[in-house]
Chimera marker file (.cmm) of the C-alpha trace (Angstrom):
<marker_set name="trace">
<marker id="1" x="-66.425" y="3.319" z="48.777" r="1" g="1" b="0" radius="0.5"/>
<marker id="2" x="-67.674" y="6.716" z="47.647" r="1" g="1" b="0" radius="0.5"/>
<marker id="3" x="-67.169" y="7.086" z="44.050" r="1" g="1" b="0" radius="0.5"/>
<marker id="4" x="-69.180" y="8.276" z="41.012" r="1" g="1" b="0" radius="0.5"/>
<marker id="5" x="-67.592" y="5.473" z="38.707" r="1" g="1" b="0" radius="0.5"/>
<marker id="6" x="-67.453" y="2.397" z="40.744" r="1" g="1" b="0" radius="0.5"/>
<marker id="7" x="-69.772" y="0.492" z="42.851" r="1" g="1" b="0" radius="0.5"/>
<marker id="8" x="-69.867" y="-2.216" z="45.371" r="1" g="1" b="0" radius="0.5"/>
<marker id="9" x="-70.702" y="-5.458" z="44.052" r="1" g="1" b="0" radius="0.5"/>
<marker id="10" x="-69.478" y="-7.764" z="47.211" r="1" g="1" b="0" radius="0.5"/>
<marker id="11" x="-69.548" y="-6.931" z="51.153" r="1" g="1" b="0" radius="0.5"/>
<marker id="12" x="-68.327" y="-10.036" z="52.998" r="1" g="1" b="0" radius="0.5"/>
<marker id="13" x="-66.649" y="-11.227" z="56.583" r="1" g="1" b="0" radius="0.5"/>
<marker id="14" x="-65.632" y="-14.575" z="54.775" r="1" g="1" b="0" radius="0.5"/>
<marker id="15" x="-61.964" y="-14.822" z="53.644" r="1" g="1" b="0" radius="0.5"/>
<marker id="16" x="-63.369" y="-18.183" z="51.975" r="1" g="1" b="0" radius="0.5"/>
<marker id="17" x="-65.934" y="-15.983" z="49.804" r="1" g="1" b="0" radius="0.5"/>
<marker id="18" x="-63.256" y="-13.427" z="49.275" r="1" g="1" b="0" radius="0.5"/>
<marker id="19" x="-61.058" y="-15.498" z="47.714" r="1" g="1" b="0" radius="0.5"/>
<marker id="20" x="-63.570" y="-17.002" z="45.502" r="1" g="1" b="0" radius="0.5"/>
<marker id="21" x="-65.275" y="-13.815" z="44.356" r="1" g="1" b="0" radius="0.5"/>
<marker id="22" x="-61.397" y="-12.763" z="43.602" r="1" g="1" b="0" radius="0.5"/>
<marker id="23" x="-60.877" y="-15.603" z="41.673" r="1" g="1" b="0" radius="0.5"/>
<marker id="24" x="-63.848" y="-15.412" z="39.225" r="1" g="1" b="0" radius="0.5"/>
<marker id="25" x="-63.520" y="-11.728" z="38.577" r="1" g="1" b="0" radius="0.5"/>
<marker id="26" x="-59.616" y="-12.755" z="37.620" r="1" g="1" b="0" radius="0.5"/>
<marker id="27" x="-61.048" y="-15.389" z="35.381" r="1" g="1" b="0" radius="0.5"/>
<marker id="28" x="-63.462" y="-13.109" z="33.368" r="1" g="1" b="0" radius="0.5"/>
<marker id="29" x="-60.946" y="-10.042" z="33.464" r="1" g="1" b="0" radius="0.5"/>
<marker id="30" x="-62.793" y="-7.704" z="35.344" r="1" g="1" b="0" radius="0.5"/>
<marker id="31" x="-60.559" y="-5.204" z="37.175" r="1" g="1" b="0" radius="0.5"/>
<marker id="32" x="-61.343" y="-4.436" z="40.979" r="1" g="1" b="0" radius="0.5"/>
<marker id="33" x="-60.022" y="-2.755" z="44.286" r="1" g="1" b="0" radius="0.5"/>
<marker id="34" x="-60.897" y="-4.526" z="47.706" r="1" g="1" b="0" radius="0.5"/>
<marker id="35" x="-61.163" y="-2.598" z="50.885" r="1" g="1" b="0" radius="0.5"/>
<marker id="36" x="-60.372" y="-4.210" z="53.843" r="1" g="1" b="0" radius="0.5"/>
<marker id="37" x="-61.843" y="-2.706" z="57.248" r="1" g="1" b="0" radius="0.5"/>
<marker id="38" x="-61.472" y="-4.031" z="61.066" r="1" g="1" b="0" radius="0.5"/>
<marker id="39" x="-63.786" y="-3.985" z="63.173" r="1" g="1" b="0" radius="0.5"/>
<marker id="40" x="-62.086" y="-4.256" z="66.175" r="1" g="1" b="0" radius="0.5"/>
<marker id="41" x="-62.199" y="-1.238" z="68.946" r="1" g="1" b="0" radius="0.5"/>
<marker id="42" x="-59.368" y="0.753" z="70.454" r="1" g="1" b="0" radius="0.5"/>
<marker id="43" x="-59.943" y="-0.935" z="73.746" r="1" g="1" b="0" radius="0.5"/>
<marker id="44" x="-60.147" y="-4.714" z="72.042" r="1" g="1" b="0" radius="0.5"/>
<marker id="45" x="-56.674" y="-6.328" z="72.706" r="1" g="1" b="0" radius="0.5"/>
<marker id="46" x="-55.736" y="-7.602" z="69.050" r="1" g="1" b="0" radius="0.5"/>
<marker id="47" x="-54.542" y="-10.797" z="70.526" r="1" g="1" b="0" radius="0.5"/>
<marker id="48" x="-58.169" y="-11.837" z="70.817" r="1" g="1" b="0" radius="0.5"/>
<marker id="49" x="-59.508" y="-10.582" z="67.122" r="1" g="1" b="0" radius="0.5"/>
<marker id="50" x="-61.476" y="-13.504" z="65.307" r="1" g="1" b="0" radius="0.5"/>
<marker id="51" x="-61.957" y="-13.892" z="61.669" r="1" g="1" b="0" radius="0.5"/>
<marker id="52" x="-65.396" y="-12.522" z="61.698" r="1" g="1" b="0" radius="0.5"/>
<marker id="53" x="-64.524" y="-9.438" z="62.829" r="1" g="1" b="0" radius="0.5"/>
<marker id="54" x="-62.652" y="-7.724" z="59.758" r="1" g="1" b="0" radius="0.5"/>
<marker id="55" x="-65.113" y="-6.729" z="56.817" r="1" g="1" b="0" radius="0.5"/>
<marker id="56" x="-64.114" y="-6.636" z="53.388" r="1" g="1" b="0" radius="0.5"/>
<marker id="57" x="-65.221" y="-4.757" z="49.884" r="1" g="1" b="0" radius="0.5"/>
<marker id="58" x="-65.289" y="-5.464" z="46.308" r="1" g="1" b="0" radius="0.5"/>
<marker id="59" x="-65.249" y="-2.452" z="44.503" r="1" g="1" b="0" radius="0.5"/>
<marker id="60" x="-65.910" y="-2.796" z="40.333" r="1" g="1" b="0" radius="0.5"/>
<marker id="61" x="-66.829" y="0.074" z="37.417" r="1" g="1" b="0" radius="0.5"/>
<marker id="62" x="-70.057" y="0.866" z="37.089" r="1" g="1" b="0" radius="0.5"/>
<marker id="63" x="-69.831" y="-0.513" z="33.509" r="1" g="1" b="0" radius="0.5"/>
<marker id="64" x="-68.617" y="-3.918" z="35.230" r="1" g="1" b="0" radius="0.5"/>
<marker id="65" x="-70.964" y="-4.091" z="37.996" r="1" g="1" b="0" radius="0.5"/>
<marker id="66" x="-74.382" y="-5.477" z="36.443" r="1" g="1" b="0" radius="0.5"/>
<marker id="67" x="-71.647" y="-8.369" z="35.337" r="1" g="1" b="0" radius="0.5"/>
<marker id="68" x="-69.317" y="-8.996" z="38.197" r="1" g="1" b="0" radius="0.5"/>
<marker id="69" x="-72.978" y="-9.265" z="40.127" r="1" g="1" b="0" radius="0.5"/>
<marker id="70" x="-73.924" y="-12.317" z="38.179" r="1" g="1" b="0" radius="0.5"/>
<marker id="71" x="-71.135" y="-13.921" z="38.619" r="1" g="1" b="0" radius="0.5"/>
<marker id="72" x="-70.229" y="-13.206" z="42.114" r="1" g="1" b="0" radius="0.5"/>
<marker id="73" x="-74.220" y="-14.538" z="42.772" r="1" g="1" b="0" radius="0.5"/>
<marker id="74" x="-73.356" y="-17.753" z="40.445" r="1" g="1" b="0" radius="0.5"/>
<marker id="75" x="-69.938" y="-18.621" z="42.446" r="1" g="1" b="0" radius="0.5"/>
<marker id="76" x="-71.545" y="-18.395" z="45.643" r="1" g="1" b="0" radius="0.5"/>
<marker id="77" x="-74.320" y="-19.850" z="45.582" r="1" g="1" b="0" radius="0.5"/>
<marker id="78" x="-72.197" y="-23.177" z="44.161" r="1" g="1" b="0" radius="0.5"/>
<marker id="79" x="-72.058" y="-23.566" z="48.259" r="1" g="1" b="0" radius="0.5"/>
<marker id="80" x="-75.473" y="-23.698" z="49.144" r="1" g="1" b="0" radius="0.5"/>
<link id1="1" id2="2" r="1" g="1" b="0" radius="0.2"/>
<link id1="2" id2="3" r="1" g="1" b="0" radius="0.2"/>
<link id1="3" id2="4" r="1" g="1" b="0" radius="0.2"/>
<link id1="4" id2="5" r="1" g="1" b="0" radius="0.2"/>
<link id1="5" id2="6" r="1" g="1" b="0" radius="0.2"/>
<link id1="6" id2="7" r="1" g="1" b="0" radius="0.2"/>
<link id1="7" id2="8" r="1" g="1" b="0" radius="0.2"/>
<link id1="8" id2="9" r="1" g="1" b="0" radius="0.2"/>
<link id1="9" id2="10" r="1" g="1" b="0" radius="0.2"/>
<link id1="10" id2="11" r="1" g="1" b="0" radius="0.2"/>
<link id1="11" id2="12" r="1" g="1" b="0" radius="0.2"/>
<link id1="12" id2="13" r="1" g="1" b="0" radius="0.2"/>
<link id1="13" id2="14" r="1" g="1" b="0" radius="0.2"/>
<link id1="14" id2="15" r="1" g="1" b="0" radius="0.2"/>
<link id1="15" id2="16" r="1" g="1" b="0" radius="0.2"/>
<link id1="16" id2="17" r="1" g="1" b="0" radius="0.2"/>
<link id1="17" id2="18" r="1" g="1" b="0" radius="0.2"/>
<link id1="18" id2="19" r="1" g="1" b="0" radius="0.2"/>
<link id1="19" id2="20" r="1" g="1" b="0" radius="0.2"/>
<link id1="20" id2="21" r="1" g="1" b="0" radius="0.2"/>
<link id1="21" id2="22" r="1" g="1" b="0" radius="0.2"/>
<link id1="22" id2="23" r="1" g="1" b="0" radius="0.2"/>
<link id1="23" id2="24" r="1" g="1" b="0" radius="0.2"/>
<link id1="24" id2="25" r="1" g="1" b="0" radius="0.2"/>
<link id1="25" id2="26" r="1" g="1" b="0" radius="0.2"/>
<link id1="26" id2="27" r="1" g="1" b="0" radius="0.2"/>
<link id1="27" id2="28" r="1" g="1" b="0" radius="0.2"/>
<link id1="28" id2="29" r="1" g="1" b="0" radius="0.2"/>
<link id1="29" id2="30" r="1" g="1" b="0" radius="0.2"/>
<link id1="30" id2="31" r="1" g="1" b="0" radius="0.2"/>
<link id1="31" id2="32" r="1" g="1" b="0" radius="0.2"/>
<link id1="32" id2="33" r="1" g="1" b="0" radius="0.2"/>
<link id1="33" id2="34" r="1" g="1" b="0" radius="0.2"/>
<link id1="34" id2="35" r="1" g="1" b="0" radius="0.2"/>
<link id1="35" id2="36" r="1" g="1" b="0" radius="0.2"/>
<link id1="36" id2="37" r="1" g="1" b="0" radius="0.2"/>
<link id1="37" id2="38" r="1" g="1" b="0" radius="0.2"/>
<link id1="38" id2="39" r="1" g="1" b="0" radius="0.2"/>
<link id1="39" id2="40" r="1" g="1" b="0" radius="0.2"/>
<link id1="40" id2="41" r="1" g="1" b="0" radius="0.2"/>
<link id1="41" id2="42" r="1" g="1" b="0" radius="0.2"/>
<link id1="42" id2="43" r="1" g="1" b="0" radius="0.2"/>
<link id1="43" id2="44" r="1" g="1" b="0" radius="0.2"/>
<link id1="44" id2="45" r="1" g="1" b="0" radius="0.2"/>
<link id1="45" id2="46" r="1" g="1" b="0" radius="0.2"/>
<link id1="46" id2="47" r="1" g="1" b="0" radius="0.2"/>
<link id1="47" id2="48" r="1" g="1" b="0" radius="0.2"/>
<link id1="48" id2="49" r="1" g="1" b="0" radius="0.2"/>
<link id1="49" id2="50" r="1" g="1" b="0" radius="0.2"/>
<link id1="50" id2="51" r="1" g="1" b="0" radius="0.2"/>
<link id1="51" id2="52" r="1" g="1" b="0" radius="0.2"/>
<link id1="52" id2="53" r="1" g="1" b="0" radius="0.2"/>
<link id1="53" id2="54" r="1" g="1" b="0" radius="0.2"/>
<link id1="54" id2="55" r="1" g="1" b="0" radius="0.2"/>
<link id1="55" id2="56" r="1" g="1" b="0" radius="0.2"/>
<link id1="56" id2="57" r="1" g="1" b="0" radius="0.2"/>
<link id1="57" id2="58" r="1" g="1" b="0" radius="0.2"/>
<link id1="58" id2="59" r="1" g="1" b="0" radius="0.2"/>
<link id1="59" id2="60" r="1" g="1" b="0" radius="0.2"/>
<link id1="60" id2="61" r="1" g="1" b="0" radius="0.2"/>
<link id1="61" id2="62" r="1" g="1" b="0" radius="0.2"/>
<link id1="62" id2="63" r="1" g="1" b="0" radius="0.2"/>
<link id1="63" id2="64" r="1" g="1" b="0" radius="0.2"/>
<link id1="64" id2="65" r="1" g="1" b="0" radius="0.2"/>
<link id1="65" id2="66" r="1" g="1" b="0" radius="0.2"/>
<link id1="66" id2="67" r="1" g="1" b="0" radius="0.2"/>
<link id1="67" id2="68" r="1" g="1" b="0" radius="0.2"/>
<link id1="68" id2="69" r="1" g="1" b="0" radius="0.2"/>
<link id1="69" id2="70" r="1" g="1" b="0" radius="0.2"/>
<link id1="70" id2="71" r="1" g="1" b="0" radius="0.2"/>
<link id1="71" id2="72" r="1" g="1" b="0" radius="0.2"/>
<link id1="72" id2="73" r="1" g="1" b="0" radius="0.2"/>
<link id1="73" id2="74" r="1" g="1" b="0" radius="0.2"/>
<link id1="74" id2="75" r="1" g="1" b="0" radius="0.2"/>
<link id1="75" id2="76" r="1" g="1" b="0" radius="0.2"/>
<link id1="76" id2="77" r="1" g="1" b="0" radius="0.2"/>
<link id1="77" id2="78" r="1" g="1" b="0" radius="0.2"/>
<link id1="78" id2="79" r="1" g="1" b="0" radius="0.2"/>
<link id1="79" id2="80" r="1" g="1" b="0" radius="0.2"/>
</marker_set>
């Protein structure tokens, strides 16, 4: 997103890592807007879209950021 007071901490294909990144900035009260963007074409038939294809956006305050970056880092990389 183009904005002067927020920036984007998380840009993801994962609905797993969505929800997870959601739930920790919920825990430590950080407010946040997600963006959700398909990828599909005009000529794609939507009947054969796979999960992979839509893209999604955390967007935080700048004064937020530096923190909901830490912890966004420390709940996913629990998984690896």
């Amino acid at each position: 997103m183009f904005s002067f007071k927020k920036e984007d901490v998380w840009i993801g294909y994962s609905l797993k890592d969505l929800s997870k990144v959601i739930r920790v900035l919920l825990d430590n009260n950080i407010e946040y807007t997600n963006n959700k963007v398909s990828t599909l074409r005009n000529d794609e038939n939507t009947n054969l879209r796979r999960y992979d294809e839509t893209q999604y956006t955390i967007t935080v305050s700048k004064r937020n950021a530096k923190e909901a970056k830490y912890l966004i880092n420390n709940v996913l990389s629990k998984d690896v």
